[in-house]
Structures are given as C-alpha cells and as structure tokens.
Backbone bond lengths (Angstrom), bond angles and torsions (degrees), N, CA, C in turn:
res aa  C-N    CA-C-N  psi(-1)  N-CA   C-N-CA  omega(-1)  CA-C   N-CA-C  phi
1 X - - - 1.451 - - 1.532 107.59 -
2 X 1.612 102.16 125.76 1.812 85.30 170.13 0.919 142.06 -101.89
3 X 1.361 149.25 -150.73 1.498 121.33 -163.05 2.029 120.51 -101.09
4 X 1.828 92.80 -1.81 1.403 106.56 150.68 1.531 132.25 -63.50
5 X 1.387 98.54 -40.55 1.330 112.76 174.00 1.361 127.72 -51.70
6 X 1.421 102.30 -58.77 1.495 131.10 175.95 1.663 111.14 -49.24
7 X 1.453 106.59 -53.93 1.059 126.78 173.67 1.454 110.25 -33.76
8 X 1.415 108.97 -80.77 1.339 123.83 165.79 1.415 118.55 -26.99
9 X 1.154 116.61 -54.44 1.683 133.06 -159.33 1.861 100.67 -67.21
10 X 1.357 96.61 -46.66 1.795 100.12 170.96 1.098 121.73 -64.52
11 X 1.732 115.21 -43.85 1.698 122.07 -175.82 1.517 85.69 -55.63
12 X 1.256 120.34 -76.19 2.034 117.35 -160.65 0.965 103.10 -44.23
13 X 1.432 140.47 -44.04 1.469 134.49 -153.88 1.673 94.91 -83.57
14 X 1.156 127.81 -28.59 1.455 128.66 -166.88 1.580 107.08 -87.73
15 X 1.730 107.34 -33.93 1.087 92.94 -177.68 1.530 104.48 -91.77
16 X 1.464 169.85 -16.85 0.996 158.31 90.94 1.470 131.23 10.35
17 X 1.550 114.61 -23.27 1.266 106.41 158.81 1.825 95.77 -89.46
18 X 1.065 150.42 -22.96 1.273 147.39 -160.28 1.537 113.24 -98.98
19 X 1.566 110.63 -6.51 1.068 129.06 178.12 1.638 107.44 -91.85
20 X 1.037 106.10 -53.03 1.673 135.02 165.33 1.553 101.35 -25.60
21 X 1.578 109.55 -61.44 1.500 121.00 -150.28 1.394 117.56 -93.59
22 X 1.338 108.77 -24.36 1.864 138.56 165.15 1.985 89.00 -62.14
23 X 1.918 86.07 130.05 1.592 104.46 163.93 1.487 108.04 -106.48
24 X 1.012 118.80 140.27 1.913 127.81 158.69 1.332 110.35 -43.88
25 X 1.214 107.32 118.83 1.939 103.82 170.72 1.423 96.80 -71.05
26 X 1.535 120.76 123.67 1.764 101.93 137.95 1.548 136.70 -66.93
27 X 1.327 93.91 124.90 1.552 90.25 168.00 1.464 135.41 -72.59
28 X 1.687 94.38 -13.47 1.325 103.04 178.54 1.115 92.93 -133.17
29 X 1.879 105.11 156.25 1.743 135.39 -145.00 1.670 70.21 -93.23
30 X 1.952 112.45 133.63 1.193 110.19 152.74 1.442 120.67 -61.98
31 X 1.847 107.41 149.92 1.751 99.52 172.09 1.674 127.71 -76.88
32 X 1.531 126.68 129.65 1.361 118.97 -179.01 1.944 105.44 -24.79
33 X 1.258 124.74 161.50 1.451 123.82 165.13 2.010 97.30 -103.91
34 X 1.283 124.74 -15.22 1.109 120.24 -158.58 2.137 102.35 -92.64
35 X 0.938 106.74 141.58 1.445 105.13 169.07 1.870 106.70 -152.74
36 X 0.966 98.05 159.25 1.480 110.04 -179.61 1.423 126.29 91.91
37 X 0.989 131.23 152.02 1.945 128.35 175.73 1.451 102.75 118.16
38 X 1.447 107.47 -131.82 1.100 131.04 -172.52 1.754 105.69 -88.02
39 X 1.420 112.18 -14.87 1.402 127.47 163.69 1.403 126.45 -35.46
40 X 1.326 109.26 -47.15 1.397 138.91 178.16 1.694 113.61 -50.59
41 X 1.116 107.00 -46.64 1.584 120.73 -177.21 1.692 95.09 -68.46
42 X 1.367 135.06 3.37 1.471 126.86 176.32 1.544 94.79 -119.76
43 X 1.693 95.26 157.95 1.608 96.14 174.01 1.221 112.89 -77.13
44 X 1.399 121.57 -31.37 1.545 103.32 166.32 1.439 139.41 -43.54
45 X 1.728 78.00 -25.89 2.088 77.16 -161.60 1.891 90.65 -83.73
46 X 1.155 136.66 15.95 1.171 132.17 171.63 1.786 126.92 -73.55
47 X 1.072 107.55 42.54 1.731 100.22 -165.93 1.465 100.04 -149.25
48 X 1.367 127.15 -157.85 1.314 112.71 -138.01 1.627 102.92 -100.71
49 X 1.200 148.69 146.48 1.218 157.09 -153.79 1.466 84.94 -67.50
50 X 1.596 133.89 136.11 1.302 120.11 133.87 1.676 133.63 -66.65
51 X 1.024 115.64 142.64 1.636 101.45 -177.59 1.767 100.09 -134.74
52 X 1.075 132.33 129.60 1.412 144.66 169.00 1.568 107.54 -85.04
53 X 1.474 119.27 133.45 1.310 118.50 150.09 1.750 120.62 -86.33
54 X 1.697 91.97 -44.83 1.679 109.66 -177.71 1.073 121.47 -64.58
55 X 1.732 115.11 -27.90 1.447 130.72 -177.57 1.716 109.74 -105.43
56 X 1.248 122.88 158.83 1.137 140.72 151.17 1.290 123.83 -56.16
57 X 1.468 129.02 140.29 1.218 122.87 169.12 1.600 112.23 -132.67
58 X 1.483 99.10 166.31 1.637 120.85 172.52 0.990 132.12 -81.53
59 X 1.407 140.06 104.03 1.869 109.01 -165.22 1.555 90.68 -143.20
60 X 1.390 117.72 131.87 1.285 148.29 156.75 1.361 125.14 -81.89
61 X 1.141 118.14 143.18 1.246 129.04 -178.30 1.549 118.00 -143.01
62 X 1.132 137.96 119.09 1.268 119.13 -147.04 1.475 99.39 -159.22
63 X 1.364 116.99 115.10 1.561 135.63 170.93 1.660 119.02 -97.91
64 X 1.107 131.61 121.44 1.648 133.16 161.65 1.466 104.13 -82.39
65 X 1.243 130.23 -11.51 1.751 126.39 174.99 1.582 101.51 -99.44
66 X 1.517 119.94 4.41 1.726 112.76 167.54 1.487 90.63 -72.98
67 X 1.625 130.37 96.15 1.653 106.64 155.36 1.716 85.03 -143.87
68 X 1.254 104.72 168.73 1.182 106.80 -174.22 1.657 139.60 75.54
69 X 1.490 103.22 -125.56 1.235 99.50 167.55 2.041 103.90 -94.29
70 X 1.101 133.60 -17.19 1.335 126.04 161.92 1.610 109.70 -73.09
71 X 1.387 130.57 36.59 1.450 124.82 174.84 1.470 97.21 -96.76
72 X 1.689 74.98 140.04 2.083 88.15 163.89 1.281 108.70 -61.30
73 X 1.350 116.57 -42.58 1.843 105.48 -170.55 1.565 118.23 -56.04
74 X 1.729 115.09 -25.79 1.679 113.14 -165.91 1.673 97.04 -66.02
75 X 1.578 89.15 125.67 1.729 104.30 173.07 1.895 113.55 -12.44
76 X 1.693 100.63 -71.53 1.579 98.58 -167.35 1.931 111.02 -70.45
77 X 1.341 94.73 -19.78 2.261 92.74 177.54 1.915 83.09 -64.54
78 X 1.173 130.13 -71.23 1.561 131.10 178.75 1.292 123.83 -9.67
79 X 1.422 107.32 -67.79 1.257 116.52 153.11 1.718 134.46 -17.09
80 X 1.706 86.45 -76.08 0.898 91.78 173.63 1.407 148.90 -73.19
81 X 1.490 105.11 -28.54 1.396 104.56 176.41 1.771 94.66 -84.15
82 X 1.178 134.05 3.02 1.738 111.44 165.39 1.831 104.29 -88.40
83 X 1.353 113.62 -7.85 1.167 104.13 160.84 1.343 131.51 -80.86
84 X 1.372 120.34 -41.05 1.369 130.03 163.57 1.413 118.70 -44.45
85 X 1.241 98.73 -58.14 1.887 109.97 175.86 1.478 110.50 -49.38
86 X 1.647 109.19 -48.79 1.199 89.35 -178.86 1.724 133.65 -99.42
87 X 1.233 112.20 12.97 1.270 153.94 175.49 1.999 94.08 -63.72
88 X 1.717 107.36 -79.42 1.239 119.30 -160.84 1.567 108.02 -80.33
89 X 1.262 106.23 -21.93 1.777 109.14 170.69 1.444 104.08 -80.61
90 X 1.068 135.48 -29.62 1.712 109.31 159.20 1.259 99.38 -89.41
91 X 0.775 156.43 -43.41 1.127 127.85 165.39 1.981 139.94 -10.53
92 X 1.413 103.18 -64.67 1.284 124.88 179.79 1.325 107.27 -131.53
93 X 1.654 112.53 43.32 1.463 122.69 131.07 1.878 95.00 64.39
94 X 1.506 113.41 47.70 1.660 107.84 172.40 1.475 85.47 -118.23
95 X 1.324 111.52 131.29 1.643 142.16 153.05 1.757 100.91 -61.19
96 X 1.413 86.07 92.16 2.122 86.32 156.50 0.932 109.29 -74.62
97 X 1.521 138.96 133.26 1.456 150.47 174.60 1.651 109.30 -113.79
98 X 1.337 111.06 -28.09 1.456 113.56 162.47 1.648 106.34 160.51
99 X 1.346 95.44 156.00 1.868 111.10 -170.84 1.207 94.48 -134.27
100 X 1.340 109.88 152.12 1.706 128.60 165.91 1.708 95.01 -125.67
101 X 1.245 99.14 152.80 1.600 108.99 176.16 1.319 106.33 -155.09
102 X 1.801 122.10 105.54 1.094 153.74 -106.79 1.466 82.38 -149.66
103 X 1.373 152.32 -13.73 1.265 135.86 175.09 1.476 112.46 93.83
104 X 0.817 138.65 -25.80 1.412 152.08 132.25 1.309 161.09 -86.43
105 X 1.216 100.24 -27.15 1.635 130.85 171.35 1.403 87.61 -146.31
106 X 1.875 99.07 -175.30 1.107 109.75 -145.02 1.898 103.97 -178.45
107 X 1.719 117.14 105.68 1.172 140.66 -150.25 1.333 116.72 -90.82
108 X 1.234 142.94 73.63 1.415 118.92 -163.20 1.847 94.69 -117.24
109 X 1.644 100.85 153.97 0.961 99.30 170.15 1.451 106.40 -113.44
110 X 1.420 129.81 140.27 1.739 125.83 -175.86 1.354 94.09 -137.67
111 X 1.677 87.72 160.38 1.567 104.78 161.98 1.268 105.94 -125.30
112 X 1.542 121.07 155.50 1.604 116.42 -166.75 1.733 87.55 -107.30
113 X 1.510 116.49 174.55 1.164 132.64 162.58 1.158 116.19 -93.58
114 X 1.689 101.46 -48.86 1.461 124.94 -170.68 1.433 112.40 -131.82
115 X 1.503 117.68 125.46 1.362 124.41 170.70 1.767 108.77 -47.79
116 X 1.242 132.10 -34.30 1.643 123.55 -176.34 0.844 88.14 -87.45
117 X 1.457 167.57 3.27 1.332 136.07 164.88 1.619 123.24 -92.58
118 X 1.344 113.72 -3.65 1.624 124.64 155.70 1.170 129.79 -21.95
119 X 1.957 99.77 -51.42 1.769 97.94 -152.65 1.903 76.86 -116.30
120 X 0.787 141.86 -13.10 1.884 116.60 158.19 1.677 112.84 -57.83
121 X 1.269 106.72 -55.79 1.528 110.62 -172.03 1.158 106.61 -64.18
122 X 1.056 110.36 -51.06 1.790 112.08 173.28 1.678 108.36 -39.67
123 X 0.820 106.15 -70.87 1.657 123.50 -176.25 1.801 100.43 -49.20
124 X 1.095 122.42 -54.71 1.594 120.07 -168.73 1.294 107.09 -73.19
125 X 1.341 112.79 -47.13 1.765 118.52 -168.84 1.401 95.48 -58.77
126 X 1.948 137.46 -72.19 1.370 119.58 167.53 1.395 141.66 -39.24
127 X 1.760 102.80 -44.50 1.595 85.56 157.40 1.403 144.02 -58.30
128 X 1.427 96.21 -41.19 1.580 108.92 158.38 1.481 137.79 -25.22
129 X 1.557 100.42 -64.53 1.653 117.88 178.00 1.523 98.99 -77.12
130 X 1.222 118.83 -30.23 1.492 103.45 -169.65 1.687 108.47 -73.27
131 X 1.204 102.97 -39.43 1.671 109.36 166.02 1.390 136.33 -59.52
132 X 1.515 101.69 -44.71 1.285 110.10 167.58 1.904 104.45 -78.65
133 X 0.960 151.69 41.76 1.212 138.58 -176.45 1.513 94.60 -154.23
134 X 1.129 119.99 -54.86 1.569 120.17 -170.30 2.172 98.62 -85.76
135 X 1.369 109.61 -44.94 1.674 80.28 171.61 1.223 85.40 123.97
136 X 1.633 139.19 -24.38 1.632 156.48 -151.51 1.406 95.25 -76.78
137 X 1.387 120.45 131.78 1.732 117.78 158.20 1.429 103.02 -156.92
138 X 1.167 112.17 -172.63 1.481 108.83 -171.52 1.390 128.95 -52.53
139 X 1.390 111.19 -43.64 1.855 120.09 156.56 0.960 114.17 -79.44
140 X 1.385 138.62 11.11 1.476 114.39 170.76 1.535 103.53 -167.78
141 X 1.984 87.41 92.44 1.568 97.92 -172.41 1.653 98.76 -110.22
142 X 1.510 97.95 163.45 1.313 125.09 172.37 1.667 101.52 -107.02
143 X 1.311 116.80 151.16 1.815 132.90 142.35 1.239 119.21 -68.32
144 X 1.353 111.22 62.76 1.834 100.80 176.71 1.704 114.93 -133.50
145 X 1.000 133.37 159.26 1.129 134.97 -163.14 1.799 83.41 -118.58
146 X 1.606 107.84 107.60 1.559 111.85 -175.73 1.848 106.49 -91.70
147 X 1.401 122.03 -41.39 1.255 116.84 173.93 2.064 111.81 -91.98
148 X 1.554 89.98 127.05 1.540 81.18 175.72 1.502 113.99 -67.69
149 X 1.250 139.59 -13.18 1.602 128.21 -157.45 1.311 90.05 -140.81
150 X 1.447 114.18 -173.13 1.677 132.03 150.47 1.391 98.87 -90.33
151 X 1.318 87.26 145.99 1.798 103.65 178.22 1.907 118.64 -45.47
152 X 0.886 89.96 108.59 1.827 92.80 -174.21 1.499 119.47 -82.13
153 X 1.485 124.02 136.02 1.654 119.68 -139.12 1.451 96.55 -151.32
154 X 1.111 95.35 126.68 1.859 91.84 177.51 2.077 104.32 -151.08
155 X 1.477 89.59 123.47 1.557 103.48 -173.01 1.250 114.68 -65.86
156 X 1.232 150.18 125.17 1.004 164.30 -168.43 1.907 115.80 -77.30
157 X 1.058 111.61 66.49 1.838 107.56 176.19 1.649 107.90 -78.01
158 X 0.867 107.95 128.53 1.855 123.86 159.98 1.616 107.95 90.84
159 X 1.127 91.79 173.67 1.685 104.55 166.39 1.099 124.11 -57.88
160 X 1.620 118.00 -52.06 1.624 136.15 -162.35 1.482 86.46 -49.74
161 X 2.013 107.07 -71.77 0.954 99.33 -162.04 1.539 144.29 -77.87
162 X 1.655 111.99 26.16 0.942 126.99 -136.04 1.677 74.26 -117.40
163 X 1.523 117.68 -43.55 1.323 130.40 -170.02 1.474 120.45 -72.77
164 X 1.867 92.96 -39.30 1.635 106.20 162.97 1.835 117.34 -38.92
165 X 1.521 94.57 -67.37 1.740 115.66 178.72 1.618 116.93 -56.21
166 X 1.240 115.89 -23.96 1.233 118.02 165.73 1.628 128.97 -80.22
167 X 1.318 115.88 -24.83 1.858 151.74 133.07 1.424 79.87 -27.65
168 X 1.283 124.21 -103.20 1.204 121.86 -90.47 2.177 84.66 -103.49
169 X 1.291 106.84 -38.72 1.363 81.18 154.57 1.027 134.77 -98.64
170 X 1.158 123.38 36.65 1.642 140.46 155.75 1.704 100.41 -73.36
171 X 1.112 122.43 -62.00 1.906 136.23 143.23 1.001 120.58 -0.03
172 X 1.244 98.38 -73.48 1.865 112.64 -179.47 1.295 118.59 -67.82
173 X 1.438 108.55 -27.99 1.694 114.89 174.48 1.679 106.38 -76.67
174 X 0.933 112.01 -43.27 1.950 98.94 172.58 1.295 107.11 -75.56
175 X 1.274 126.98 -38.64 1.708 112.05 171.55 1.572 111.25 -69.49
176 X 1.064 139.52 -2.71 1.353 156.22 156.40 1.490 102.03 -60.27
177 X 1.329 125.21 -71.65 1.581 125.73 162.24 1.156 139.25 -70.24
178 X 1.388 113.54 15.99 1.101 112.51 159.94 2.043 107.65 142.43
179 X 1.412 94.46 -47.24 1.757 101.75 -175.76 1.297 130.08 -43.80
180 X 1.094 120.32 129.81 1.936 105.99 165.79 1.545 126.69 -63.57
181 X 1.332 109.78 147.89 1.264 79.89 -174.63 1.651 137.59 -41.82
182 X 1.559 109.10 -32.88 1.664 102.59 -167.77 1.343 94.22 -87.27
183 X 1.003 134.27 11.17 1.704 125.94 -175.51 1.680 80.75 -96.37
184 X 1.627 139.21 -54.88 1.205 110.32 -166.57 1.322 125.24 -103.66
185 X 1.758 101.45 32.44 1.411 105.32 173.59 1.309 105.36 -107.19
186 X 1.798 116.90 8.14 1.539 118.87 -172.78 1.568 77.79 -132.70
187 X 1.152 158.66 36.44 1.046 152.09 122.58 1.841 110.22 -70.24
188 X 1.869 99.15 -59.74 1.403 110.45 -175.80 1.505 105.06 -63.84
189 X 1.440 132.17 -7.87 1.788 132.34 -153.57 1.931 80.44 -95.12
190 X 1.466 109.01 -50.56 1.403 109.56 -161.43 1.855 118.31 -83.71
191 X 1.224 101.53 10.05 1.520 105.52 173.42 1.341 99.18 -69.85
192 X 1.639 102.73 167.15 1.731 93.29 158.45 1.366 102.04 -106.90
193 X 1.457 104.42 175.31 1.340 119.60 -141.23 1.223 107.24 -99.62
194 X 1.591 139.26 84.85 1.391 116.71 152.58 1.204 129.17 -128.23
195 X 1.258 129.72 -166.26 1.188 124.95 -121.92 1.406 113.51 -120.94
C-alpha cells in the first residue's frame, strides 16, 4: 500500500468517525407528544391530540367527585371499572400494558392498533365509569360535570421514557394501596432492578 493510499484510508476513517459523533441541529422546535388535562388551559395545549400506533401511550383520567362512595378505590367502583376497561379494550383492539388506580384518577398505559379507534374507546370507557359509578343513565340524570379535564395523553418515545412511565405508575399503584408518596418511591428505590 502506498503512502497515498494510506493517506486516504485515515482521512475516511477520521472523517466517518467525526461524522458518526456530529448531531443534526433542528431547525425546527420538536412538537410536545403530551396533550390533554390541565394542558388545555394553555394555548399550546390547543392543537390536535397526538396519537401513536408504533409507540405506547399515557392516558389519565382524573375525577375530583371520585370521593367517597364514587371512589375508584371502593372494592365494587374496582370492579367495575376493571370490567369496563377490559370489556372496551377488546373491544377496539387497545393493548393494556398497565393501570394504576389511585382513587381519583386513574393511570393506564396502552398501545393502540389503530389510530380510529382512540376517540370510541375513549368516549365509552368514560362514559362507562362515569355511569357505572355515579348511578346516571338515560332516565335518571344528574347536572354534574363527573371528569374534571379531557383525558390527558402523552406518547411514549424511547426506552428511558418508557422506563420512567413504568416508575411512575408502579408509584401510583402503592399510593393506590395505601403508601405516601415517599414511602412508595423508597419501596420502588429498594426493589431490584429489572428490566
């Protein structure tokens, strides 16, 4: 080999590792993945729901009139909304990956099949619990506003955050049974760790 060659062989190899190590500027601000909740009250959160098929998502559901006898935690509301959930998720083809039910709100993690099947399930699973919990049906309604927000939804990109969401309603499920939060974030700190 001669010493043109060589030459060459280092420039490519040097510039390919330096190519390797260089990030893309965006020119454009990525879009939030999260929409819905308390989001809404900002102008940002005004635009179109994201929804993932490929990715996992976050979705909240969250009542201030669950207290009492309308709590998610009382044995038969329990019941019921794990029946509903799992009633309308085969139904319209949503992968439960996991729920926490916190007595007030309410954590699920899903995967969709199909982008149109979002806003049916969405729509049935709340009417559902709100009916079955408050007692409300077509003859015999109340004036109440049962969910405080729109359902709040956030797409799930990467591992980290895939591991974060699995944390954190891992969290919500011992504060669901009873823990404070730092009692079940040093419960969840002292597990061992897998994956």
């Amino acid at each position: 080999m001669n010493l043109n060659a060589m030459r060459l062989l280092v420039l490519s190899r040097a510039f390919s590792y330096l190519r390797s190590r260089m990030k893309q500027q965006n020119l454009i601000k990525p879009e939030s993945k999260s929409y819905g909740g308390s989001l809404r009250n900002k102008r940002k959160g005004r635009r179109a729901r994201p929804i993932s098929t490929k990715d996992s998502m976050h979705l909240v559901l969250r009542s201030s009139k669950a207290k009492g006898n309308w709590s998610f935690k009382r044995k038969e509301n329990e019941r019921k909304i794990s029946r509903i959930i799992a009633k309308f998720s085969k139904k319209y083809y949503v992968q439960m990956i996991s729920i926490a039910n916190v007595g007030n709100h309410l954590h699920l993690h899903i995967r969709l099949i199909k982008r149109s099947t979002y806003k049916p399930f969405i729509r049935a699973v709340t009417a559902a619990i709100a009916m079955a919990i408050t007692g409300v049906s077509r003859w015999n309604k109340i004036k109440i506003k049962f969910w405080d927000y729109r359902p709040f939804t956030r797409v799930i990109v990467g591992f980290r955050a895939l591991l974060t969401l699995r944390d954190y309603i891992a969290i919500n499920q011992l504060e669901g049974l009873g823990n404070s939060k730092v009692e079940a974030r040093f419960l969840l700190a002292s597990r061992p760790n897998t994956c």
